[in-house]
C-alpha positions as a printed NumPy array, in Angstrom:
array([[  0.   ,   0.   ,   0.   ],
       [  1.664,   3.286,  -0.76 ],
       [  0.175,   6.682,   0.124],
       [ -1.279,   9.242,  -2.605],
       [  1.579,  11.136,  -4.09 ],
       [  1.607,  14.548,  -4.547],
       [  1.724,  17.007,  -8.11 ],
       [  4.744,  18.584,  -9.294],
       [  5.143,  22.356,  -7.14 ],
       [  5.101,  25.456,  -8.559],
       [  8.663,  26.456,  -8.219],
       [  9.91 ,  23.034,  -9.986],
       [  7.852,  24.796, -13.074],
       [  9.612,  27.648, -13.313],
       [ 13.039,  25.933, -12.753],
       [ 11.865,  23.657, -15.415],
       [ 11.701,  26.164, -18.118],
       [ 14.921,  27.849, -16.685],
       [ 16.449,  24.346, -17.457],
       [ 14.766,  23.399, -21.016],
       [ 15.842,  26.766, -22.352],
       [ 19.369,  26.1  , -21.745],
       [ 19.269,  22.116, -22.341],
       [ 20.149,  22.344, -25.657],
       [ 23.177,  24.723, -25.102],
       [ 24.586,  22.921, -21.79 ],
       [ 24.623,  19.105, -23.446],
       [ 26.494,  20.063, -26.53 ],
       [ 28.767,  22.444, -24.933],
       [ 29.637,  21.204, -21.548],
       [ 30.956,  17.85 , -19.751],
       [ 29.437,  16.866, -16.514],
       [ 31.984,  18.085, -14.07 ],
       [ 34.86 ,  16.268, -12.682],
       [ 37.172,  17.445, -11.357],
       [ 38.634,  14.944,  -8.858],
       [ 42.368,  14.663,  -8.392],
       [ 44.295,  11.165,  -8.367],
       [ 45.089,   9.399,  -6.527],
       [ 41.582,   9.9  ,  -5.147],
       [ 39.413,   7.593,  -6.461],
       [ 35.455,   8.825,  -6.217],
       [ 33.86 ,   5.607,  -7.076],
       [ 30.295,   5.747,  -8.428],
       [ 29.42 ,   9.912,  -8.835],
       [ 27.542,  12.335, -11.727],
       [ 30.684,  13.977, -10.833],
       [ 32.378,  16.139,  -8.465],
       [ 35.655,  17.601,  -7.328],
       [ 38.18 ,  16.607,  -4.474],
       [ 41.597,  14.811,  -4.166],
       [ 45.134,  15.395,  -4.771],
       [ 48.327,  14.943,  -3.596],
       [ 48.536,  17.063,  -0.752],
       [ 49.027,  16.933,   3.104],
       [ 45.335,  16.72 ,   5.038],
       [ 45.513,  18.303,   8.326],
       [ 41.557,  19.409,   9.201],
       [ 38.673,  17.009,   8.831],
       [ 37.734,  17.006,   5.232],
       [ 34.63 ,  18.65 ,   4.286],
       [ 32.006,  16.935,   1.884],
       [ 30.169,  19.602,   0.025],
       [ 26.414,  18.22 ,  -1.039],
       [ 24.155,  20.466,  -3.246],
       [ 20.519,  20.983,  -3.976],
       [ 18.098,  19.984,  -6.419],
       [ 18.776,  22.217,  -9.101],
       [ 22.229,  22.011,  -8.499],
       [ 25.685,  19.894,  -9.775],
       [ 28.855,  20.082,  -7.691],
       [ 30.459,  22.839,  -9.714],
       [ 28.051,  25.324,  -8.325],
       [ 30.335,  25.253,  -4.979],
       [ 32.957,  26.328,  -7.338],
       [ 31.383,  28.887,  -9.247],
       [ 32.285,  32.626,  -7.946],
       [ 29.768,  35.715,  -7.961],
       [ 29.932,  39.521,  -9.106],
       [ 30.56 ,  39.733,  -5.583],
       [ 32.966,  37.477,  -4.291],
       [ 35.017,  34.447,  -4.999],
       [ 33.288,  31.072,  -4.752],
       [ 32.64 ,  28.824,  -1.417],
       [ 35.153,  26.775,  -2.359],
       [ 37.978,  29.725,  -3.108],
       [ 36.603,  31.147,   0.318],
       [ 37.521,  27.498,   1.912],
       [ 41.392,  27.845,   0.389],
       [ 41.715,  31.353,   1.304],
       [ 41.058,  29.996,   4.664],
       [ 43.391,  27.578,   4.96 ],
       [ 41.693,  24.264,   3.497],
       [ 44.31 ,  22.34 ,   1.156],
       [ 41.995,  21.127,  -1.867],
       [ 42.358,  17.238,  -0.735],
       [ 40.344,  18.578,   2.165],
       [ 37.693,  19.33 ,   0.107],
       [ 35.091,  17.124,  -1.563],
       [ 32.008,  17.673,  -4.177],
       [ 29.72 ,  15.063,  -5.165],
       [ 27.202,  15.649,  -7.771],
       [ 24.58 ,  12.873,  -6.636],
       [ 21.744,  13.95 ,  -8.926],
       [ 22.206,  12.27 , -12.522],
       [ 21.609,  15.277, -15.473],
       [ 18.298,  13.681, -16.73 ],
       [ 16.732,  14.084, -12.907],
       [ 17.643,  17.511, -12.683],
       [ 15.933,  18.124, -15.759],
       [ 12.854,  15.542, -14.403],
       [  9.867,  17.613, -12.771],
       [  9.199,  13.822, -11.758],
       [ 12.19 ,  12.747, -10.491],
       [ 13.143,  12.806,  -6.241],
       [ 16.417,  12.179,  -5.387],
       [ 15.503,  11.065,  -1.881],
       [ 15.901,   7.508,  -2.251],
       [ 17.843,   4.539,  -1.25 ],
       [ 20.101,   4.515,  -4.533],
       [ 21.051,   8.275,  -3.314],
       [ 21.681,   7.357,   0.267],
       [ 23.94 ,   4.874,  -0.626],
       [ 25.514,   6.736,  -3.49 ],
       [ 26.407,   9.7  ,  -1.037],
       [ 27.204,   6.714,   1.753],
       [ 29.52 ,   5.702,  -0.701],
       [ 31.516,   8.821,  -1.522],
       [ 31.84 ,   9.393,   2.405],
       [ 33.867,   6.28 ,   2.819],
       [ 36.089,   7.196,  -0.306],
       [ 36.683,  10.005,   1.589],
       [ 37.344,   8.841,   4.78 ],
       [ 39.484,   5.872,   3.249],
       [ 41.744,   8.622,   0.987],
       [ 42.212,  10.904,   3.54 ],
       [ 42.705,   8.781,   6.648],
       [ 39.934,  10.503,   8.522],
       [ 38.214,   8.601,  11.393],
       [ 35.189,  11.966,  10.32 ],
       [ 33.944,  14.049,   7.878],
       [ 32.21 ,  17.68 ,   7.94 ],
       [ 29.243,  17.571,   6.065],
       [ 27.596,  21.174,   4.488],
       [ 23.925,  20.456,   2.898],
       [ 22.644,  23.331,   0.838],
       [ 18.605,  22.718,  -0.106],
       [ 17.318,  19.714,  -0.538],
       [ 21.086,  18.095,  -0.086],
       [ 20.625,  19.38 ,   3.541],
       [ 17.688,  16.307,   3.705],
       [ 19.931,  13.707,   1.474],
       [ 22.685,  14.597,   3.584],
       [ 20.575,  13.663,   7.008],
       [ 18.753,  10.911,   5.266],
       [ 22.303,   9.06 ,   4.139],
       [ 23.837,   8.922,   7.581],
       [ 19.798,   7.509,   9.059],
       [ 20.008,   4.686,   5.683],
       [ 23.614,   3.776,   6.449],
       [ 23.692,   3.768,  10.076],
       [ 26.828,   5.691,  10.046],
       [ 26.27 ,   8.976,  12.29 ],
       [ 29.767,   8.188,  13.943],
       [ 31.265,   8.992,  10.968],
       [ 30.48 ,  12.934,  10.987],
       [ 31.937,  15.601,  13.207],
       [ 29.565,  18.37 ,  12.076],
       [ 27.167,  19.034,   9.938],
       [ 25.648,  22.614,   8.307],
       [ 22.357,  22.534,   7.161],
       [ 21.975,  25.72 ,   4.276],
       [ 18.06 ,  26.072,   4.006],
       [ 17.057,  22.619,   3.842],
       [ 13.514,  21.971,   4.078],
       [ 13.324,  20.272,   7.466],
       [  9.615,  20.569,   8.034],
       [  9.182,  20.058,   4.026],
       [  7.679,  22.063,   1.299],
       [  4.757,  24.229,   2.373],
       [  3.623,  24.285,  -1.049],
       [  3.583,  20.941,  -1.233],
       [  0.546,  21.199,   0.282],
       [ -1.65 ,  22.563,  -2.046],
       [ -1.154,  20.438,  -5.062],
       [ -3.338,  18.061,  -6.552],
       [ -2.886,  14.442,  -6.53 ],
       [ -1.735,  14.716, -10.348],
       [  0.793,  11.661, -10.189],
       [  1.422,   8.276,  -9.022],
       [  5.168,   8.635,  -9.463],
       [  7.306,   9.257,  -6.631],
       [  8.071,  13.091,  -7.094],
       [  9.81 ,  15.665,  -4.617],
       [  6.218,  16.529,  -3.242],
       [  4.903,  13.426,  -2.264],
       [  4.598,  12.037,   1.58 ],
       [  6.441,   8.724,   2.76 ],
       [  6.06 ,   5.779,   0.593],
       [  4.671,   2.854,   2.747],
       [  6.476,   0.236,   0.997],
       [  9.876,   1.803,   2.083],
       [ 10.249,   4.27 ,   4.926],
       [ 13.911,   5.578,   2.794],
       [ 11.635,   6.883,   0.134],
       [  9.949,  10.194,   0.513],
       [  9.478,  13.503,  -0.648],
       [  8.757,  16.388,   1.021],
       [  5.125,  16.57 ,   1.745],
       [  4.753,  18.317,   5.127],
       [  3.732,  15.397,   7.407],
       [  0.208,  14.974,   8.297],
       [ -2.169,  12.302,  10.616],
       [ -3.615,  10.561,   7.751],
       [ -1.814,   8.033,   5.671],
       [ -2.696,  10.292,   2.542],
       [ -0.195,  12.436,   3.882],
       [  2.024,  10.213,   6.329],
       [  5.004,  11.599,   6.02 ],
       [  8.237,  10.963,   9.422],
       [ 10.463,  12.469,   7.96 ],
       [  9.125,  16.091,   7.584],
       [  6.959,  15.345,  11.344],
       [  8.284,  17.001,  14.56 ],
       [  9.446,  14.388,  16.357],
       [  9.922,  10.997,  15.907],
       [ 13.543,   8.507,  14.683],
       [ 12.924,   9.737,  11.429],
       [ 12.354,  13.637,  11.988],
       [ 14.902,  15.39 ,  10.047],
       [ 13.853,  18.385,  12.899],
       [ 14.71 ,  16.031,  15.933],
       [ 18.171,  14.486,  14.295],
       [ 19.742,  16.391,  16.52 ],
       [ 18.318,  15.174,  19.804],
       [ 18.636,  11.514,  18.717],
       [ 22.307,  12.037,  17.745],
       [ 24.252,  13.434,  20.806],
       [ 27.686,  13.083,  18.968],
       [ 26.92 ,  15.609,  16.276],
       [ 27.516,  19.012,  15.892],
       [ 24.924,  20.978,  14.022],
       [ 24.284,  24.01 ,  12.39 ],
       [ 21.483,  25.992,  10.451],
       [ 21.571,  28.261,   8.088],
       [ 18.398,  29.85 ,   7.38 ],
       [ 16.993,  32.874,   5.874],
       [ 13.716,  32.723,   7.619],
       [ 10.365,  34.734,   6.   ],
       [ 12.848,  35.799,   3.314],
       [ 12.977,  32.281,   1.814],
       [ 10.876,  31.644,  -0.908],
       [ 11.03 ,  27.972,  -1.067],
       [ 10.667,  27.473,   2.376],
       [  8.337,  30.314,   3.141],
       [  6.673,  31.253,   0.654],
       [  3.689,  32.775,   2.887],
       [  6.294,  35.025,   4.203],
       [  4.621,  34.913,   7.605],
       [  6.272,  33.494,  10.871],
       [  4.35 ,  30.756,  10.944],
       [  7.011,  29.148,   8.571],
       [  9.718,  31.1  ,   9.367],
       [ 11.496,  28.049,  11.059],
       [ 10.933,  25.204,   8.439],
       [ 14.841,  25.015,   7.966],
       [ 15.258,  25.008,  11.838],
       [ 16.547,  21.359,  14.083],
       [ 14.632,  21.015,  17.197],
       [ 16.39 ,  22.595,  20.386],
       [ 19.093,  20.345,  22.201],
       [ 22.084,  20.613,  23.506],
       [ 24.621,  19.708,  20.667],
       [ 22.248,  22.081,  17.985],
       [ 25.13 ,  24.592,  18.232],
       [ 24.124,  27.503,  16.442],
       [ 21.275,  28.741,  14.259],
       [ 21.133,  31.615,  12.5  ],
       [ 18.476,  33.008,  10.797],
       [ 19.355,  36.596,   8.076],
       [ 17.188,  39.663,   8.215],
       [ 18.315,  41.058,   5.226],
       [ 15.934,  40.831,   2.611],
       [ 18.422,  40.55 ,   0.02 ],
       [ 19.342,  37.169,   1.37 ],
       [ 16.529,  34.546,   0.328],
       [ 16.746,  30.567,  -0.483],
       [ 18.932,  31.332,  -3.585],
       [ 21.368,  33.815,  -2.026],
       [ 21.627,  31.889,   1.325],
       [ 24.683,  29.846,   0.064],
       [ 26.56 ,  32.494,  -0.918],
       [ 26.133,  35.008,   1.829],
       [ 26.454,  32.208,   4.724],
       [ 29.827,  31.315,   3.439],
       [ 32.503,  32.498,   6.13 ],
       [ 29.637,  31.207,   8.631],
       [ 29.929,  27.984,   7.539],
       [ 33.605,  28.08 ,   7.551],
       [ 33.397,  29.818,  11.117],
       [ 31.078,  26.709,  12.247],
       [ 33.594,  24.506,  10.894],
       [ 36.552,  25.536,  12.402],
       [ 36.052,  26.96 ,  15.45 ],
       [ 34.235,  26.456,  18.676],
       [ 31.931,  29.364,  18.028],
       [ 28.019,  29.274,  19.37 ],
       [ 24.866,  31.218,  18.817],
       [ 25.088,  34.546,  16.879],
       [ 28.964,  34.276,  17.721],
       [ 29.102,  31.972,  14.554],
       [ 27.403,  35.03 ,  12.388],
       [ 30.82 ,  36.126,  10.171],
       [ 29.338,  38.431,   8.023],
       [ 27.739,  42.24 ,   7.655],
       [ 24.323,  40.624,   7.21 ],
       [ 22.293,  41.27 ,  10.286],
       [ 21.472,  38.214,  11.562],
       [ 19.72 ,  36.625,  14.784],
       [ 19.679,  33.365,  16.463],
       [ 17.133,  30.713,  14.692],
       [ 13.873,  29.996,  16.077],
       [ 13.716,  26.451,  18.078]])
């Protein structure tokens, strides 16, 4: 028995003609992106960057991106500044410290259909993590979710059991409490897509339907509490460091309502090892420009002992997240 899946949301439309208006141009101009450095050896990927021959003295960082996204988006630099990745050199980082994956094949980006969150992902990204681990001799790894890579990221460790294996982990915008849109759509689809609520044949596939009673709508992942609630990973994994980014009414994706009532859909529940949260009031930041203006944050997070607002690294106003 599976539960009634969900239609496609409205901001997968408009990414969706975004994407078909450039198809044409990015498959008969471009590679997918590799970049990874021997003697590292990625195994199974859509791509990615990391490796090289160089001495590793900080837990690596694995860098895992959203649903729109490939790994060369960490790499790619605004009018504004350098890139995240730059931003992680600059700071110290050798390059074999730092690790892309690109866990969303080119076809399923391009899918309105097509929901990443799902064992073959967990265990691709479960994967990756040892290859990382293995090549760089680390006993951990930093994670950094951006989107819906925030979820995969959180998902992967629950799949594989392996929660031992990360130090820290930074959750950019990731929709925690799901899609509020999600919501309104129409049972349009039988398929599987990035809206729909937890499949009862397998608990490891589900989209992001915001979780209700019913089984129409069963959904533990996107619930409140619970094994499975991506809010309460926190309390149910002492050993973890973690960290939101959010950018609170300003997101569109997340909060689309723009009213407080959603203001904390990218927000873990409170607990003692949820070490800082920060949520930007500048209404230039929103879900897309989150990444990018979080950046020495995220580096702060990961390399220091920093809490609370003291984590905040940038001229953004910002305040501490919402429990």
């Amino acid at each position: 028995m599976t539960p009634k899946h969900r239609g496609t949301p409205w901001y997968w439309t408009f990414f969706a003609a975004c994407l078909i208006s450039t198809a044409a141009h990015s498959e008969t101009t471009t590679a997918p992106f590799d970049h990874f450095q021997a003697p590292f050896h990625p195994g199974a990927t859509f791509g990615g960057f990391g490796g090289g021959d160089c001495k590793v003295s900080r837990t690596p960082v694995i860098f895992i991106h959203g649903r729109q996204d490939t790994a060369s988006d960490w790499m790619k630099s605004t009018d504004n500044q350098p890139s995240l990745y730059q931003q992680f050199i600059t700071a110290g980082y050798n390059p074999c410290e730092l690790f892309g994956i690109t866990y969303i094949p080119d076809a399923g980006r391009k899918s309105l259909e097509y929901n990443p969150l799902q064992p073959d992902t967990f265990t691709l990204l479960h994967q990756f993590i040892e290859r990382v681990r293995l090549f760089t001799h680390a006993s951990q790894v930093d994670l950094v979710g951006y989107d819906i890579g925030a979820v995969a990221a959180l998902a992967t460790l629950e799949y594989s059991g392996s929660w031992d294996e990360v130090r820290r982990m930074v959750n950019i915008a990731g929709p925690l409490r799901g899609l509020p849109n999600c919501t309104t759509q129409q049972d349009a689809s039988q398929g599987q897509n990035v809206c729909a609520a937890q499949s009862l044949d397998n608990a490891f596939h589900f989209g992001l339907y915001p979780s209700e009673d019913s089984l129409d709508g069963y959904n533990e992942w996107t619930s409140d509490s619970g094994l499975k609630s991506l809010r309460a990973m926190a309390q149910n994994h002492p050993m973890v460091s973690f960290y939101t980014l959010s950018a609170g009414t300003n997101d569109e994706l997340l909060c689309p309502s723009r009213q407080s009532s959603c203001a904390d859909s990218a927000t873990f529940a409170p607990a003692n090892n949820v070490m800082a949260q920060l949520e930007w009031q500048d209404k230039g930041v929103n879900h897309q420009t989150l990444k990018s203006a979080a950046t020495a944050s995220v580096i702060k997070m990961l390399t220091t002992h920093c809490k609370g607002t003291d984590c905040a690294a940038s001229a953004y106003p910002v305040v501490a997240g919402r429990p």
